[in-house]
DOLO-410451 format. One record per atom (N, C-alpha, C): residue number from 0; residue in three letters; atom name; x, y, z. Coordinates in steps of 0.02 Angstrom, whole numbers. Example, Ala and Ser with C-alpha at 12.3 -4.5 7.8 and 13.67 -1.06 7.14 Angstrom:
DOLO-410451
(r 0, 'Ala', 'N', (660, -284, 390))
(r 0, 'Ala', 'CA', (615, -225, 390))
(r 0, 'Ala', 'C', (660, -165, 390))
(r 1, 'Ser', 'N', (642, -112, 354))
(r 1, 'Ser', 'CA', (684, -53, 357))
(r 1, 'Ser', 'C', (645, 2, 394))
***
This chain:
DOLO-410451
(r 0, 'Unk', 'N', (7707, 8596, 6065))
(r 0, 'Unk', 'CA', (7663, 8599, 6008))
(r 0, 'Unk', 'C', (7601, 8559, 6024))
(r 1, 'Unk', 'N', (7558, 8586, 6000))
(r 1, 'Unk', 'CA', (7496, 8543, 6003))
(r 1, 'Unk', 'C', (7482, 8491, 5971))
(r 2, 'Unk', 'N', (7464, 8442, 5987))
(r 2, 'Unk', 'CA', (7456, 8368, 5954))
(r 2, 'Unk', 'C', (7411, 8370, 5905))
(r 3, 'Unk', 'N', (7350, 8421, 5900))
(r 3, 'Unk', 'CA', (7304, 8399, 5843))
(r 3, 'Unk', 'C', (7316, 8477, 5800))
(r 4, 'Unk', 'N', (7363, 8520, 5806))
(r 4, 'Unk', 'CA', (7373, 8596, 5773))
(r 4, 'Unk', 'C', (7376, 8557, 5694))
(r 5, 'Unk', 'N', (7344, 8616, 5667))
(r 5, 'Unk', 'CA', (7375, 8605, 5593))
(r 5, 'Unk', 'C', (7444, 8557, 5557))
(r 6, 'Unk', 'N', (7484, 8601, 5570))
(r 6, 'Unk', 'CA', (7550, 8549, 5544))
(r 6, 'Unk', 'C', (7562, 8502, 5572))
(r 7, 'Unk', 'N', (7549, 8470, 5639))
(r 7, 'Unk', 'CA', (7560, 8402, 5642))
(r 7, 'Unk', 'C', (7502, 8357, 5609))
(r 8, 'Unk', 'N', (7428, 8372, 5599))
(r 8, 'Unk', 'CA', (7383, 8345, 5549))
(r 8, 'Unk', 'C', (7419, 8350, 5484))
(r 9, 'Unk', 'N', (7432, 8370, 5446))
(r 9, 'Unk', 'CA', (7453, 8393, 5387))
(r 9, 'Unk', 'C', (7515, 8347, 5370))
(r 10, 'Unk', 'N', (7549, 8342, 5420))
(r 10, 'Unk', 'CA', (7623, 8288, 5439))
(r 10, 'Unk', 'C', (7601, 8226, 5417))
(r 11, 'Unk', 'N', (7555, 8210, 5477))
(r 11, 'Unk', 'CA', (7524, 8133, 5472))
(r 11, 'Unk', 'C', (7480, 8129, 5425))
(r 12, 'Unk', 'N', (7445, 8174, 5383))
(r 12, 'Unk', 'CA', (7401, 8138, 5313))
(r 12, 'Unk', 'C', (7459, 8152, 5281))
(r 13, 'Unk', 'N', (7480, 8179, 5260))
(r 13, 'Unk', 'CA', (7528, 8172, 5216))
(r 13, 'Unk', 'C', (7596, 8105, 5217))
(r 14, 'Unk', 'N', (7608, 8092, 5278))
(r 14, 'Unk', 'CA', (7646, 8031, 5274))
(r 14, 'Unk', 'C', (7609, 7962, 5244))
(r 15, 'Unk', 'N', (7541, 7952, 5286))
(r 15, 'Unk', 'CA', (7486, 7899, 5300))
(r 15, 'Unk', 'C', (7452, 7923, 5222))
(r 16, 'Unk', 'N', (7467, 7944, 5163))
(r 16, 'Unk', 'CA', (7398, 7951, 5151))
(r 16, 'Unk', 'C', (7410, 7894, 5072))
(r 17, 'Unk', 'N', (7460, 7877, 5097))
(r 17, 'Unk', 'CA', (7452, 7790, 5046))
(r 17, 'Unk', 'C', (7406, 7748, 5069))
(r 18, 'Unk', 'N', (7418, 7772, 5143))
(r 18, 'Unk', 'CA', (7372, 7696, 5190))
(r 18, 'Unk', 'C', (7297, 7722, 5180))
(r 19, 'Unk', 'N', (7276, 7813, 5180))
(r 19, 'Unk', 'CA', (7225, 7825, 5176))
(r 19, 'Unk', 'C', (7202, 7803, 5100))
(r 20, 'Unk', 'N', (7221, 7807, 5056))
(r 20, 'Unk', 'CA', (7204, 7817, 4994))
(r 20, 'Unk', 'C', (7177, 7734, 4967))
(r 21, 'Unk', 'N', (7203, 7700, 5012))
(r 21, 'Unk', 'CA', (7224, 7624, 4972))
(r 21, 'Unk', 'C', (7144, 7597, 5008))
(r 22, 'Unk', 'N', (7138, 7647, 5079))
(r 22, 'Unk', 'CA', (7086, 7620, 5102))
(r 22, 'Unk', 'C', (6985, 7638, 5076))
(r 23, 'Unk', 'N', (7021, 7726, 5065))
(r 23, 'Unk', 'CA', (6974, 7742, 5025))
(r 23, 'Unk', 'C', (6938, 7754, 4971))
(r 24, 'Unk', 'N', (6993, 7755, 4930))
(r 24, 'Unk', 'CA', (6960, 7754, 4860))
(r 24, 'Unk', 'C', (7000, 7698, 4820))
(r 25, 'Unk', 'N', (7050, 7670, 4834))
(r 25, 'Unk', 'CA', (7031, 7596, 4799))
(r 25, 'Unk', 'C', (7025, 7565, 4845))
(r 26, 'Unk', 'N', (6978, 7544, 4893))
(r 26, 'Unk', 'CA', (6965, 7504, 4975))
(r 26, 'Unk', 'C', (6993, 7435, 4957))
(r 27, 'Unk', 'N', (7057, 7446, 4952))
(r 27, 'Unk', 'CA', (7085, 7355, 4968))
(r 27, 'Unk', 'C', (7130, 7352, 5022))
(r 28, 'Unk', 'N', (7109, 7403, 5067))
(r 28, 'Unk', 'CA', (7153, 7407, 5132))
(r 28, 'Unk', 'C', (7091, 7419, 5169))
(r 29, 'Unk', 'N', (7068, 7393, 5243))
(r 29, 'Unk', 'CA', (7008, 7400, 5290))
(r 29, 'Unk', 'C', (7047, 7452, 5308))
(r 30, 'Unk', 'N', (6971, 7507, 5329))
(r 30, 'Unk', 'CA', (6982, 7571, 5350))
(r 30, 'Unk', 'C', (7026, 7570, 5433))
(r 31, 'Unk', 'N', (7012, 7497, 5458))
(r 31, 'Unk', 'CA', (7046, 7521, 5548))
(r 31, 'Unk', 'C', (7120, 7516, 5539))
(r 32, 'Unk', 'N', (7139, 7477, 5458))
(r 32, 'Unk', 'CA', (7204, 7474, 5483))
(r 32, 'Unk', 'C', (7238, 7531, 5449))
(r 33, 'Unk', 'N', (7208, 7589, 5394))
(r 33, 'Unk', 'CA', (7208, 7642, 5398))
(r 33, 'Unk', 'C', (7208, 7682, 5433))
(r 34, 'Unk', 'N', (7167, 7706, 5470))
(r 34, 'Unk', 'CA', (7166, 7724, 5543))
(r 34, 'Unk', 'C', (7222, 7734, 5599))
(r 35, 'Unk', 'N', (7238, 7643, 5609))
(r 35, 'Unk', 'CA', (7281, 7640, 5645))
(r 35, 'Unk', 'C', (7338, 7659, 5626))
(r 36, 'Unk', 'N', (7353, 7661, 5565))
(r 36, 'Unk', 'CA', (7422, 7684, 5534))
(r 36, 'Unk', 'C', (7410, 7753, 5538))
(r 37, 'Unk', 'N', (7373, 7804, 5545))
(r 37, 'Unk', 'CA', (7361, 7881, 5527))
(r 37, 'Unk', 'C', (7382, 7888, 5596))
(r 38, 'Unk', 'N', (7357, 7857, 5657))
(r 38, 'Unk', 'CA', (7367, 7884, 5726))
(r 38, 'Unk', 'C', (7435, 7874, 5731))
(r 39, 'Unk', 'N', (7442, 7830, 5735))
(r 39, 'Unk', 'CA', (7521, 7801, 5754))
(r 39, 'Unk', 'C', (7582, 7841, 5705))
(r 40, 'Unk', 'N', (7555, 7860, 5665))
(r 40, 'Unk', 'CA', (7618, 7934, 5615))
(r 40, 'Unk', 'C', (7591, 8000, 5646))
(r 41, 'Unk', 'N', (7533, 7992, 5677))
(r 41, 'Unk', 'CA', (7505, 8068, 5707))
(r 41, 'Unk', 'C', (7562, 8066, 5750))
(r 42, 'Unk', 'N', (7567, 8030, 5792))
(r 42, 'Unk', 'CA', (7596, 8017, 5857))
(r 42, 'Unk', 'C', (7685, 8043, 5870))
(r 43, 'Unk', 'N', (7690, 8011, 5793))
(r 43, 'Unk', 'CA', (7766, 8020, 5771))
(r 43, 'Unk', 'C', (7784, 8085, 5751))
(r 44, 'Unk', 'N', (7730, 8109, 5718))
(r 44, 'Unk', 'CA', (7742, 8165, 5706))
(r 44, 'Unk', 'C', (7728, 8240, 5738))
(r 45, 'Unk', 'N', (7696, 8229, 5815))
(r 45, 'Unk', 'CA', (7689, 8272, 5854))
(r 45, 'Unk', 'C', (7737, 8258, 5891))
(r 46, 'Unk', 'N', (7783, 8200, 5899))
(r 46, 'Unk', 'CA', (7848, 8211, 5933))
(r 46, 'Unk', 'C', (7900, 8225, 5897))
(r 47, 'Unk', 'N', (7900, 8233, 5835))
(r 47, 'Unk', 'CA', (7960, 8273, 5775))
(r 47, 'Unk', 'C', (7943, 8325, 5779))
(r 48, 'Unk', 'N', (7887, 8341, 5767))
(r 48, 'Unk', 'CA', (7885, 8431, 5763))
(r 48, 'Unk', 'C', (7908, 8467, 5839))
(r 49, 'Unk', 'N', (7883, 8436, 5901))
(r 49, 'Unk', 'CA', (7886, 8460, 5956))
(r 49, 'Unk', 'C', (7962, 8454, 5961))
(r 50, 'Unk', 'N', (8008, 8426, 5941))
(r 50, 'Unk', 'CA', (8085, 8418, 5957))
(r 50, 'Unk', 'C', (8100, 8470, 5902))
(r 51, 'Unk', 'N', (8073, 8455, 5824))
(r 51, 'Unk', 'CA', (8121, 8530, 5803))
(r 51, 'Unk', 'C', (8089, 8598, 5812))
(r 52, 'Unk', 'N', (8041, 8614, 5846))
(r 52, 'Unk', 'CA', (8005, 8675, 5880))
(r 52, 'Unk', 'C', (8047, 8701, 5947))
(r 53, 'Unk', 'N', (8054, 8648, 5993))
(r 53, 'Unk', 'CA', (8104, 8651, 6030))
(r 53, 'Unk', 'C', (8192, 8691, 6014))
(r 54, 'Unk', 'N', (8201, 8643, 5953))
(r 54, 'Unk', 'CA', (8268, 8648, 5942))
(r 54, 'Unk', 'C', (8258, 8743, 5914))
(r 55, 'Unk', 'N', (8225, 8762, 5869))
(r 55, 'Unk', 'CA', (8244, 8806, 5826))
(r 55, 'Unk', 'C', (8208, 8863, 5846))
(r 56, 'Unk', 'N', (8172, 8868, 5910))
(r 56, 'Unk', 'CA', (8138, 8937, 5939))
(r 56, 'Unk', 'C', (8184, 8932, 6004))
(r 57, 'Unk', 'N', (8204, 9029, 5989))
(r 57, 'Unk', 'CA', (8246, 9044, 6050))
(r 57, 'Unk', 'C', (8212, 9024, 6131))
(r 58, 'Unk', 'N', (8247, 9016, 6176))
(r 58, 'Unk', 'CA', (8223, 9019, 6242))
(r 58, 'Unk', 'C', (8222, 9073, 6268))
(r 59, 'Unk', 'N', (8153, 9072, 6295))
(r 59, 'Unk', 'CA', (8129, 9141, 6341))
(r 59, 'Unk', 'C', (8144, 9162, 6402))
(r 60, 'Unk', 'N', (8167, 9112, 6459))
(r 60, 'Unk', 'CA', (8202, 9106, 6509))
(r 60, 'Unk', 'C', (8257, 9137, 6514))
(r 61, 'Unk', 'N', (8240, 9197, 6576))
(r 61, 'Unk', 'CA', (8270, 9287, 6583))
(r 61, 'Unk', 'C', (8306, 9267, 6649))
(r 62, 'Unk', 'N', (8382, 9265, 6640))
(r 62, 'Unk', 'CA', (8419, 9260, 6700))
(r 62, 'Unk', 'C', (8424, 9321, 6728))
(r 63, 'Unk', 'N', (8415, 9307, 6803))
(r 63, 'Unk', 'CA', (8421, 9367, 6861))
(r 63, 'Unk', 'C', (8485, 9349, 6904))
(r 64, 'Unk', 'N', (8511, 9380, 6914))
(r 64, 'Unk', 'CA', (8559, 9366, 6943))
(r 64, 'Unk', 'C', (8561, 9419, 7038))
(r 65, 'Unk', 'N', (8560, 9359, 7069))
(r 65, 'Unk', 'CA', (8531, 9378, 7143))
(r 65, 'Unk', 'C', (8583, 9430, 7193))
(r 66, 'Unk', 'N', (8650, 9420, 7151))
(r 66, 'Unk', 'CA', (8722, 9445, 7178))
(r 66, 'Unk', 'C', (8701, 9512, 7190))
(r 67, 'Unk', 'N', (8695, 9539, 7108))
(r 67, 'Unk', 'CA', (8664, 9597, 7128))
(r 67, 'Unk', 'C', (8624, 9662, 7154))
(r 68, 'Unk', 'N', (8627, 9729, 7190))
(r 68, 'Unk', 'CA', (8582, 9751, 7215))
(r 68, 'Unk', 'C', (8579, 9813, 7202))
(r 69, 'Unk', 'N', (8548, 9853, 7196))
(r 69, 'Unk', 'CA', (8534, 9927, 7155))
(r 69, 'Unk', 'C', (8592, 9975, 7220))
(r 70, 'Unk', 'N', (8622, 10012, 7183))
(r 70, 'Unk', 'CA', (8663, 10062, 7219))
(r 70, 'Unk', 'C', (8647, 10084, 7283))
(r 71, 'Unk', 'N', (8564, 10084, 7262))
(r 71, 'Unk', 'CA', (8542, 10150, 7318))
(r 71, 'Unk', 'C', (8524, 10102, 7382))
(r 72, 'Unk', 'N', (8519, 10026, 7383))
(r 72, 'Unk', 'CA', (8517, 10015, 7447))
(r 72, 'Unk', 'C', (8574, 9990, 7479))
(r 73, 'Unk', 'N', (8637, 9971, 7445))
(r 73, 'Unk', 'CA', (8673, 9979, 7485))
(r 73, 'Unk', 'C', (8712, 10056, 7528))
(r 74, 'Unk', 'N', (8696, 10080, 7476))
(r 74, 'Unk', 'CA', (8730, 10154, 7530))
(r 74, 'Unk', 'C', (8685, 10193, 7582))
(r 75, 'Unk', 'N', (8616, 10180, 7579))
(r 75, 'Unk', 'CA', (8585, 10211, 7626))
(r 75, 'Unk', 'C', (8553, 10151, 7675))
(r 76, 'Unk', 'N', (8581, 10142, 7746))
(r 76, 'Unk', 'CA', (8540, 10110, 7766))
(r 76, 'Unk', 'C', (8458, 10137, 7800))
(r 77, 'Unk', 'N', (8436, 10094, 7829))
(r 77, 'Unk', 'CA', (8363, 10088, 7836))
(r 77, 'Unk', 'C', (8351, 10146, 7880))
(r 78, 'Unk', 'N', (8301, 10177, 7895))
(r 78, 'Unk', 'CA', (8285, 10224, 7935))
(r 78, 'Unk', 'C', (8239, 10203, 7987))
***
């Protein structure tokens, strides 16, 4: 997953947005330590989403199996 995609933004304001709110519109919190709290849940929350993205999309990885070989070259050899 991408670190700045939609839902992991959306993750982190929405967790952080006491810390945003406290900073911006009633400012009795300085904006860096706002900030710093928004990155640091960004952070958290691009490694939660990326583990349950992981977990809950099938894998695409197509086993071949090498044993096998099409009929037609084992019975005819090479000319």
């Amino acid at each position: 997953m991408i670190p700045l995609s939609g839902g992991v933004l959306f993750a982190a304001a929405l967790v952080a947005s006491p810390a945003l709110w406290l900073s911006l519109v009633e400012q009795t919190m300085p904006i860096d330590v706002a900030l710093t709290r928004f990155f640091i849940v960004l952070a958290i929350a691009w490694v939660a989403l990326s583990i349950l993205a992981d977990l809950t999309t099938p894998s695409t990885t197509v086993r071949v199996d090498q044993d096998e070989q099409p009929a037609e070259q084992e019975n005819n050899p090479p000319s």
